[in-house]
Every structure is written in C-alpha cells, then in structure tokens.
N, C-alpha and C positions, 0 to 999 in steps of 0.2 A: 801463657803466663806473662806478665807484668813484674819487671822489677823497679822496684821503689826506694828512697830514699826513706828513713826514719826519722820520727821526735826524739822519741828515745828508742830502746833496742827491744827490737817483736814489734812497735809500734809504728805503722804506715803513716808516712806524711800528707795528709788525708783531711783537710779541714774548711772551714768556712772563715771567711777577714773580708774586707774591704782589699779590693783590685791595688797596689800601690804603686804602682806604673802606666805609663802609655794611655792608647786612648780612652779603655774602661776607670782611669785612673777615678777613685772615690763608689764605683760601683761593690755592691754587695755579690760575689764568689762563691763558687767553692772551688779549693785547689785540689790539687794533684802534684807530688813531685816527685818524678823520678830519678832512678839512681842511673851512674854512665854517663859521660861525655867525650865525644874527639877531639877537642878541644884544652887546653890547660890555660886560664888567664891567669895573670901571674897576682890578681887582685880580684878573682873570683870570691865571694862571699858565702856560696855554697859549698864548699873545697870538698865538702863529707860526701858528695855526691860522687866524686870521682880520684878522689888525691888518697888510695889508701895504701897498705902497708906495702912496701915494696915498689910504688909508684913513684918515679925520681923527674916528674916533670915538674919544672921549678913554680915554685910558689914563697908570695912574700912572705910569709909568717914560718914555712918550712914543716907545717905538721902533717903528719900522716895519720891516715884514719883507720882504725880496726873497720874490713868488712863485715864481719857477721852482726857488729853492734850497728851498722850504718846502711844498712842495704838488707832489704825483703824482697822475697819472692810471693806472689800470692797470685790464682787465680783471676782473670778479668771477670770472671761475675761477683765475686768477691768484692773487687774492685770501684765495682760499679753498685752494687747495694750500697757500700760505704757512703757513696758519693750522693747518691741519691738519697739516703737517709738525713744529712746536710738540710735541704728544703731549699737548695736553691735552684732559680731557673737558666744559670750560665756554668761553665764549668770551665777553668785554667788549666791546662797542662804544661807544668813546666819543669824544670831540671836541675843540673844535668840536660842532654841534647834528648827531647822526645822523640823527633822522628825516626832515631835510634830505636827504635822499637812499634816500628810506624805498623806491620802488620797486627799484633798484638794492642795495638791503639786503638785501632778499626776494629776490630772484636768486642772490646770494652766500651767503645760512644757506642755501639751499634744498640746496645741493652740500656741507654739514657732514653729516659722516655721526657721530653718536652725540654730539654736543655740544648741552648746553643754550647757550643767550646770554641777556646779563643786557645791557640798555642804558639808558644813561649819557644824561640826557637833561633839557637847560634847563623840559621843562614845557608849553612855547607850540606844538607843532606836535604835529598828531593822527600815529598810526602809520599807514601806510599799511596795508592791510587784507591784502595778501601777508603781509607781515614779522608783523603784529600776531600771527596765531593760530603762527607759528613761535618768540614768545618765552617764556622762563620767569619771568624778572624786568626789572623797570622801575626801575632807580633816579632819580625826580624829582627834581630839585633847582630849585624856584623862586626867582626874584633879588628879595631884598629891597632896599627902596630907598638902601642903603647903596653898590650894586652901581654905580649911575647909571645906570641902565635906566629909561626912562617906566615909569612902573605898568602906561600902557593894553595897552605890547608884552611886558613880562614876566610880566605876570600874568591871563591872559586867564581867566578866570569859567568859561566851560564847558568849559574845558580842566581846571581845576583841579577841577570837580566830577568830570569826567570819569575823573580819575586817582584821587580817591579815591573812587571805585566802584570801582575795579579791583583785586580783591585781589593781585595781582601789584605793584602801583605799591606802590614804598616810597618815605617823600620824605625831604628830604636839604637842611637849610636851613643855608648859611654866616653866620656869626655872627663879628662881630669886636667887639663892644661888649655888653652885657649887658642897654639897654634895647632892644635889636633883636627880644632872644627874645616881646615884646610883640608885635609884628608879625607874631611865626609863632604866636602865641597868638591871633591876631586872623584871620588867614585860616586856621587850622585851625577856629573856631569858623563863618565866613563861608560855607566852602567842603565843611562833614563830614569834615574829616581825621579820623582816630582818632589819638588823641597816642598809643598804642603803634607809630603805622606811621612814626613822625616822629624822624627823627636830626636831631641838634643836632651842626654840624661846624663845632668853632672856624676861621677863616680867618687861612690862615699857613705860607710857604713854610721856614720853619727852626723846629728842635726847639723853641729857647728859647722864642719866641711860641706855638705849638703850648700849651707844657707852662705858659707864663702865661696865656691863657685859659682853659683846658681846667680849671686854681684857681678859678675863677669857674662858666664853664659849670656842671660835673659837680652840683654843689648845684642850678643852676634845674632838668637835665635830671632830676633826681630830683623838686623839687618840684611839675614841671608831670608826671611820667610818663611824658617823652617817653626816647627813646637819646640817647647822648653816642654818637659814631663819632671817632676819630683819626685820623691821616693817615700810614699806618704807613708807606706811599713816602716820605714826607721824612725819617722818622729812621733808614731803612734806604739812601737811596741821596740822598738832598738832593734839590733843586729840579732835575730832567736829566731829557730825554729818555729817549724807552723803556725805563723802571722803572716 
C-alpha cells in the first residue's frame, strides 16, 4: 500500500502538468505525490504532506493539517492504473520524502509499462534496491540551513557522497539569499558534487519573488557553473495543488 497526499479529501494527488523544475523543467509528466516526510522545512510549500494535527515542527505560516482530509491510503495497482490512465511516457514521484516508502515504490513502477520515473527526493534516505535499478533520474534537493533542519538529519555525508556518484542523481539546492550559494559551494567541494550536476533554485511561492531572486541568482549560477532552474508551476498555475 502507497500512502499519498490529496487535491482534495478521498482524492489522490495523481495528475498530468508540465515538469516545473530541474532538468525535465518544461517536459510533459505525470505526477505522483506522496504523503510523509523526515524532514520539516520551515518554508516547505507542501506542508499538507507532512505538518498535520498534532505535529509541532516549526513551519512559517504555523498551520496544521487534518490527516484524514490530506493523506490516502490506496493500493499500488490502483496506483498505477491511475497513473497510466494519464498517457504519459515519464512519471514524477514526489512528496513529501518518497523513498520513505521506497519498497511499496518498487511494487508500483514495477506494473508501469513503458514509462521512465524521475524521483523527487530530500537526499537523506538510501533507494530501496527494488525501485533503485527501476529509476532513470534522481532529482536531489539537499536542505540548507536556512530550511531549519539540524545539519546531522538533512545532510547525511554518505548519502551525499552516495548521490554524487550517481550519475542519475541531479541536485537541486533552494536558495533564498545569496550568501546561502556559499554553503552549496561548500558541500559540493566536501561531498564531489560536479557543479554541472547542481541547479540553483530560487525559493518562492509567487512569480514576483521567483523573478527577484532569480536578478541575483542567474549571475552566481553563471559564476560558479552551476544551472539556475525556475519554478515554471508557479508562474503557470500559482501555489495549488495537482499542478
């Protein structure tokens, strides 16, 4: 069984959009998102994935989520007819942390018949070894300390080496201030990242922020050699579920 994140309540977050990040950025999707993460960023945009009733890990906005309205349980062939019913040839899985449910992942791509999957992943948990050789990309996004994550749980050392041996793993670091890009200069040097495998993704739920960062970023992303990635979901559909 697969647990998932909702649109609305009984309804899986289960859909088809254009990729709005990283490298498939502008490609045609279909997503997947699940519910659960070990993670708390204090400027997570999916908070309904993981911040619910009773959950005191700090977040900027301070709301708490009803579970039963925000989180499904369904079947992986269920799952997977959904997604296939879509008509697309790639499939997203993202969250919430997937690999949190990395066996039950492997179960469900296993019943995709002709679709690659790209998954959407905090960084700190290994693939389970089903799913691993069934994927084609990895987009990493490690939480810098701007996020409010301990170091010791967001940024685990042999995970991080881990991924950048992988040539599949592309990484994906949120940036909201410009001395931040020091700290992905500092664990790309720590860790063997190649700064061609490293997007630089301003953090920001509306265009105008987006397009004020992004004045700053695109200059460091050129001076270090790393990507700039935009956030094409928010200037095509805002801050809203299943986009």
């Amino acid at each position: 069984m697969l647990t998932l994140a909702t649109t609305t309540p009984g309804e899986p977050e289960i859909f088809a959009s254009l990729q709005g990040e990283g490298p498939s950025l502008g490609r045609p999707v279909a997503f997947v998102r699940l519910s659960r993460c070990n993670l708390a960023c204090t400027w997570c945009d999916t908070a309904y994935t993981w911040r619910f009733e009773g959950d005191n890990r700090p977040h900027r906005d301070g709301r708490a989520f009803e579970r039963s309205a925000n989180q499904l349980v369904l079947d992986e062939a269920e799952v997977a007819a959904r997604i296939m019913a879509l008509g697309q040839d790639r499939l997203v899985i993202t969250g919430g942390e997937p690999l949190l449910q990395g066996a039950a992942l492997a179960r469900m791509v296993a019943l995709l018949a002709g679709m690659s999957v790209e998954i959407e992943t905090n960084g700190t948990v290994a693939p389970h070894p089903a799913l691993d050789s069934l994927v084609a990309q990895y987009n990493v996004s490690p939480k810098l300390a701007h996020s409010g994550n301990p170091a010791e749980l967001a940024l685990v050392p042999e995970r991080l080496a881990a991924w950048a041996a992988d040539p599949r793993a592309w990484f994906k670091f949120v940036v909201a201030e410009p001395e931040q890009v020091g700290e992905v200069l500092a664990l790309a040097e720590q860790h063997g990242i190649p700064p061609g495998r490293i997007y630089l993704m301003p953090e920001g739920t509306d265009s105008v922020t987006l397009r004020e960062r992004e004045r700053w970023l695109a200059p460091l992303a050129l001076t270090h050699g790393m990507r700039m990635s935009d956030r094409l979901h928010i200037h095509l559909y805002g801050d809203t579920r299943g986009t």
